[in-house]
Each structure stands twice: as structure tokens, then as C-alpha cells.
N, C-alpha and C positions, 0 to 999 in steps of 0.2 A: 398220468402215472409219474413218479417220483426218477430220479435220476438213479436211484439203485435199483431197483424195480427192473426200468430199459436195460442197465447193466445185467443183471442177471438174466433177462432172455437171451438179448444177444451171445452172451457166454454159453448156453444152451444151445443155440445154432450153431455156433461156431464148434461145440465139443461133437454134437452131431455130424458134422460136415469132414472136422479132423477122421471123425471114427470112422466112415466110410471110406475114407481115402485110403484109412489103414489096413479094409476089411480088403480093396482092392490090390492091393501091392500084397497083402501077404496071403492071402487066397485067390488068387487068379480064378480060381474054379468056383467063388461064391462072388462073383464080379458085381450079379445083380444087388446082391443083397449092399452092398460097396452105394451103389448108384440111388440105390432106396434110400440111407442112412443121408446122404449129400442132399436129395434133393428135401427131404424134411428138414434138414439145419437149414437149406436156404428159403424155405419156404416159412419157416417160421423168424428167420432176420426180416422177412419182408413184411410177415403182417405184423410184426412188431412197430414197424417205419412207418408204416401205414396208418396202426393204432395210434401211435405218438402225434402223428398230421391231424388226424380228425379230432382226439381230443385237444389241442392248442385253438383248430378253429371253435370252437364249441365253448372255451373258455374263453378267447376272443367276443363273440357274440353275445356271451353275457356277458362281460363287461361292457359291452356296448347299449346293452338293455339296461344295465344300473345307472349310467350315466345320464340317458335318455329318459328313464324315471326320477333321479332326482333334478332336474331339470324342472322338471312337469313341476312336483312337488313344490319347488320355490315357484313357479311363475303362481301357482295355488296359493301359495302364502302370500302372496307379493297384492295378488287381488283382493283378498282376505282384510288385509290393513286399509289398501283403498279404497274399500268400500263400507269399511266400519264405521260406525257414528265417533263424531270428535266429539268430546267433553270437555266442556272449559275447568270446569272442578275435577278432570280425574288427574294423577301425577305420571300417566301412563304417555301425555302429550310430546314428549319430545320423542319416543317410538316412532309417533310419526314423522317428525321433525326430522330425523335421520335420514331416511330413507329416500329423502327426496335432495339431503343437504350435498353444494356440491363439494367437491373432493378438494381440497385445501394442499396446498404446496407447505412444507417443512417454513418456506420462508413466511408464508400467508396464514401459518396456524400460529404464529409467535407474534404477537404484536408489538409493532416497530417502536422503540426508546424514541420520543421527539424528546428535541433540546426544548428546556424551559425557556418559555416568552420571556422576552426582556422587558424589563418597565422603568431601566435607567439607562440613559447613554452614557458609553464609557469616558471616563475618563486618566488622561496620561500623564505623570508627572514625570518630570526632569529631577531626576533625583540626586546627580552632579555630574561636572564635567573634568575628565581628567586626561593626562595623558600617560601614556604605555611607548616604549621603546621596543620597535620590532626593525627587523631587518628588511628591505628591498631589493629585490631583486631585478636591476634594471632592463634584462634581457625580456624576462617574462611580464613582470609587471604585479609577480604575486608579492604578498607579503612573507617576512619569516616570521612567525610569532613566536618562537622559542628563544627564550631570552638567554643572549652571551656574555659571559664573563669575561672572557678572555683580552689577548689584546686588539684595537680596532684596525691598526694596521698590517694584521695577516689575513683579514678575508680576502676574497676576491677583490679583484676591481672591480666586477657589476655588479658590488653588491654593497650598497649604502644603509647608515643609519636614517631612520627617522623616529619623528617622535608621532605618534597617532592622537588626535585628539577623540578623544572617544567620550559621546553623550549615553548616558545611562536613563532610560524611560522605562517607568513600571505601571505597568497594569493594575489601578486600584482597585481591590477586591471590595466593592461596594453593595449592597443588597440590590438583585433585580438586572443588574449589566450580566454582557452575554459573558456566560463563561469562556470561548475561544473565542479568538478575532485574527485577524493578518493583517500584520503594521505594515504598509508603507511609507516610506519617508523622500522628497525631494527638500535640497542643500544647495542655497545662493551664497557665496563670499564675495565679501566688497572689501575695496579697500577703501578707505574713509582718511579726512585729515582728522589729525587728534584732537582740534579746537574745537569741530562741527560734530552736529550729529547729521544723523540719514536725512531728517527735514526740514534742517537747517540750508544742506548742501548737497545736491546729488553726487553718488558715488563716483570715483575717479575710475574706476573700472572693478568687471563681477565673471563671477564665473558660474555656470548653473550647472546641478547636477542633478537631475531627473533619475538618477540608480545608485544612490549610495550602498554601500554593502556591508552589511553586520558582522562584526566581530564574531566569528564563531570558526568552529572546525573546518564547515563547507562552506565556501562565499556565497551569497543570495541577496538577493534583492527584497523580500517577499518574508519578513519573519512572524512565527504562530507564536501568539501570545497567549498565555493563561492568566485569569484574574487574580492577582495578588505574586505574580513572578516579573523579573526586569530581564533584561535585554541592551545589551550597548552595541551603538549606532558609529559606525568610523566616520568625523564629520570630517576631517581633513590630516593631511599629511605635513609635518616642519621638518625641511631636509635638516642635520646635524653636523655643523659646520659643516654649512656650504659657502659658496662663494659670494652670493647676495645674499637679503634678506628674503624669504619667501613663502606663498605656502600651495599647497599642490592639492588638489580635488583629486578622490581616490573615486571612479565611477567604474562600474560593472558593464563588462560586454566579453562576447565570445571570439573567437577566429576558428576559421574550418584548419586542422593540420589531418597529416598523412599516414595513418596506422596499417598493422599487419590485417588488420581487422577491415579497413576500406577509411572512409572521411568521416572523420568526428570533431564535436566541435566541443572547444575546451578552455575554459577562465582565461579573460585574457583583456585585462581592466584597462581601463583608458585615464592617464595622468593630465590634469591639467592645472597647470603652473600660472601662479598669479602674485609677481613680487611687487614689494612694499614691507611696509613697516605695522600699520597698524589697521585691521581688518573686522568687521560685524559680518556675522554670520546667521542668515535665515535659517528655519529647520523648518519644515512642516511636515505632519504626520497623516496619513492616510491609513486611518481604519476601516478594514472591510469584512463583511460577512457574505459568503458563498460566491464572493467577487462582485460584490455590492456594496460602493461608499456605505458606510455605516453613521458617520458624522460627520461635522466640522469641528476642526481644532483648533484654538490661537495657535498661531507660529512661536516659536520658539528662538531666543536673539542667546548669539555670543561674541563677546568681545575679544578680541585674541590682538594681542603686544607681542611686537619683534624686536621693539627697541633696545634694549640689552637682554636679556633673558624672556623663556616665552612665559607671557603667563594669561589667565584664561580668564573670564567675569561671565557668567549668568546673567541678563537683565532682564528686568519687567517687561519692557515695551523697548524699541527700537530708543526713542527722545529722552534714556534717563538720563539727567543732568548731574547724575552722582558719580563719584569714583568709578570707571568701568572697569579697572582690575585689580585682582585677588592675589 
């Protein structure tokens, strides 16, 4: 029965039950009749409660029989398919194919993009060498890359000019090389006589830096290249008028310091200083794919003069016998 339905009996017992009460308070002498009226309202609230009980179980029960029949039904169909004859010529085969197919994850129904095989090793050119004026910061050890106008003797005193030498390597965009790669780079400075070359005369003394750090926003050791985009490599530091002649390796390393937060560990590069006058410079490049050497590279030589002003030379090979600076 409907919820207005229940409403209306109930209102019916209860007008019964009022009207008795009222036959009793106002004719004392028709009491029974009072008693008669009360107990038919409450006699009809209850089998109304009652009615409402039996029919919910009774619509319960079938629903419970609908459920249990369509059940039947599919397991009916389900045998129906498996036991039908397959037809190689009907187009009706993948019906069955379905039914048995198993359920596929959102990730497992899209088929995965692979990067295209490679069929050339990359190769990197040095595409020049120049240098950039940034500021130092001798407490921390970061660079300032924002270039100052201004005059040099109001910065701080921990905080010195230098000039960056910075190599420029691009990713040649060649048919068949991987499209991403991650350059690493290690950086030897020698210092050299100007008469000799490197296999003429071993070097007078080097410095190795196994973590040079790329010119960019974040310092890193570790830069992602794209084919046909460059990237520049900090190969060294020339203090600006300083007191020798000199030139400084800028390498990558962290230190643990003490935050609100607990211990973090945060840029905090290691200087090392190698004076002289006149200096070659190794470069080697490490390309890798998924943190897998990807090739071998020739090294890469630079010539770098302290002699009066600094100036830079690109070479072929370590033993060129030609002018080494530009």
C-alpha cells in the first residue's frame, strides 16, 4: 500500500479513538458506547501495521525471486554460447571471444607509446666557447648569474667577480639518433708550458672534476638533451682581478644544513684552484640512455691564456701545433 493509503487509515483510527474519548467525558452514562468507538480505532491502527509488515515482506520475497531468476537465466545463456558450434566464416566470432576475454586495466587497454629504435649514434658538437661574468659567492659557493652594472667596489666582500668559461654542446638532430639522451660531462685542467704541448711534456700539474655543473636555473650534474637543442657546460672559473694568475674548477657536491623542516641537504659546490698562466683543458661527454652509457665520444680540448688578458682556443686534438688562442 501506498504512503497515503497508510495515512488515511491511520487517520481513521485515530478519528475513531478521538470520538470515543469524547462520547466518554461527555456522556458519562453512554461510557460503553465511548469504549466501543476507542477500541475499533485501535484495532484498526494495528491491523493497518500489521498489513503494511506483511505486504514489504511479500515484496521483499519477490524481489528476491527476480534476482534468483535472472541469474538462472544468464548462467542459461552463458552455456548456450559454450556449447555452440564456432564458425571460422561466421563474423559472429568475437561473441565468443568476449566472454572469455580477460578484463583489461584502463592502463593495459591503451597501448604503450615505445620511443623509436635508434639506428644512429648521437652525435655532440662544441658549437663555441665563451665566457659570461657572474658573481660568487664565497661563503656558499653558488654562483650569481644576474648580471651587475653597477660599481664593483660596493658589493660585499664575499662576493667576487669571475668570469665563467662556459662550452656550448648541441644535440645534432640527425635521422635515426635517440630523440632524449642525458649528457654527462667530466673536466681535467692542466697547466701546460706555452712552448710544449701535452705529448711533447707532461703537465706541470691538473685538476679533475668528475661533476661539472651546467649553466642553467637549477645546478645539476645530469642534463636532458633533445635532438637539435644545446646546452652550456661551466668548464671553469677566472677570478677577476685577483691576486695571481689562476683558474678555479667549479664541481658539484651537497652539505647536510639545519632547517625548520629537520636536515636537508643543499648545493654546495666544491672550488678547486689551479694557478698558472697557461692551461688545456679536457672535456669528455657521457651520453646515456635509461642510465646506460649510450656511446663513446672524442674528448673535447681547450686552450685558455692568463697571460695578459683571458682568452679561449677550441682545438682539434690535444698536439695542435697551430696558434692555440683566439
Amino acid at each position: 500500500m501506498s504512503k497515503t493509503k497508510f495515512g488515511f487509515g491511520e487517520a481513521i483510527g485515530l478519528l475513531l479513538a478521538l470520538l470515543g474519548l469524547g462520547i466518554q467525558l461527555q456522556w458519562p452514562e453512554q461510557r460503553w458506547l465511548g469504549t466501543v468507538f476507542i477500541a475499533l480505532g485501535v484495532a484498526l491502527g494495528l491491523g493497518m501495521i500489521v498489513w503494511i509488515v506483511a505486504q514489504r515482506k511479500a515484496l521483499g520475497s519477490q524481489a528476491v525471486l527476480l534476482a534468483a531468476e535472472g541469474k538462472a537465466q544468464q548462467r542459461i545463456k552463458q552455456k548456450q554460447v559454450l556449447h555452440a558450434p564456432i564458425s571460422t566464416t561466421s563474423t559472429n566470432a568475437p561473441v565468443f571471444a568476449n566472454v572469455f576475454a580477460p578484463r583489461l586495466s584502463q592502463e593495459q587497454a591503451v597501448p604503450a607509446k615505445l620511443e623509436p629504435k635508434s639506428t644512429r649514434e648521437p652525435v655532440f658538437e662544441c658549437r663555441s666557447i665563451t665566457t659570461r661574468r657572474y658573481g660568487l659567492n664565497l661563503i656558499t659557493g653558488e654562483l650569481i648569474r644576474e648580471q651587475y652594472e653597477g660599481d664593483p667596489s660596493t658589493v660585499y666582500d664575499h662576493i667576487r667577480f669571475v668570469d665563467a668559461i662556459l662550452a656550448k654542446f648541441y644535440y645534432r638532430a640527425d635521422p635515426g639518433v635517440d630523440p632524449r639522451l642525458r649528457l654527462n660531462a667530466h673536466v681535467f685542467i692542466y697547466e701546460i708550458d706555452p712552448v710544449t704541448t701535452l705529448t711533447d711534456d707532461p703537465p706541470k700539474s691538473k685538476v679533475e672534476i668528475y661533476k661539472p655543473v651546467w649553466d642553467d636555473d637549477e645546478p645539476h650534474v645530469s642534463h636532458a638533451f633533445s635532438a637539435g637543442y644545446d646546452h652550456e657546460l661551466i668548464v671553469a672559473l677566472v677570478p677577476v682581478n685577483g691576486a695571481s694568475k689562476s683558474i678555479v674548477g667549479y664541481e658539484y657536491d651537497t652539505k647536510k644544513v639545519s632547517t625548520y623542516m629537520g636536515t636537508e641537504r643543499e648545493f654546495y659546490p666544491r672550488l678547486h684552484s689551479l694557478e698558472g698562466q697557461f692551461f688545456r683543458i679536457r672535456i669528455e661527454l657521457i651520453p646515456k640512455l635509461h642510465n646506460e652509457v649510450r656511446c663513446t665520444i672524442p674528448p673535447f680540448w681547450i686552450a685558455v691564456s692568463l697571460e695578459h688578458t683571458l682568452k679561449l682556443g677550441l682545438l682539434p686534438k690535444p698536439s695542435d701545433k697551430r696558434h692555440l688562442f683566439t
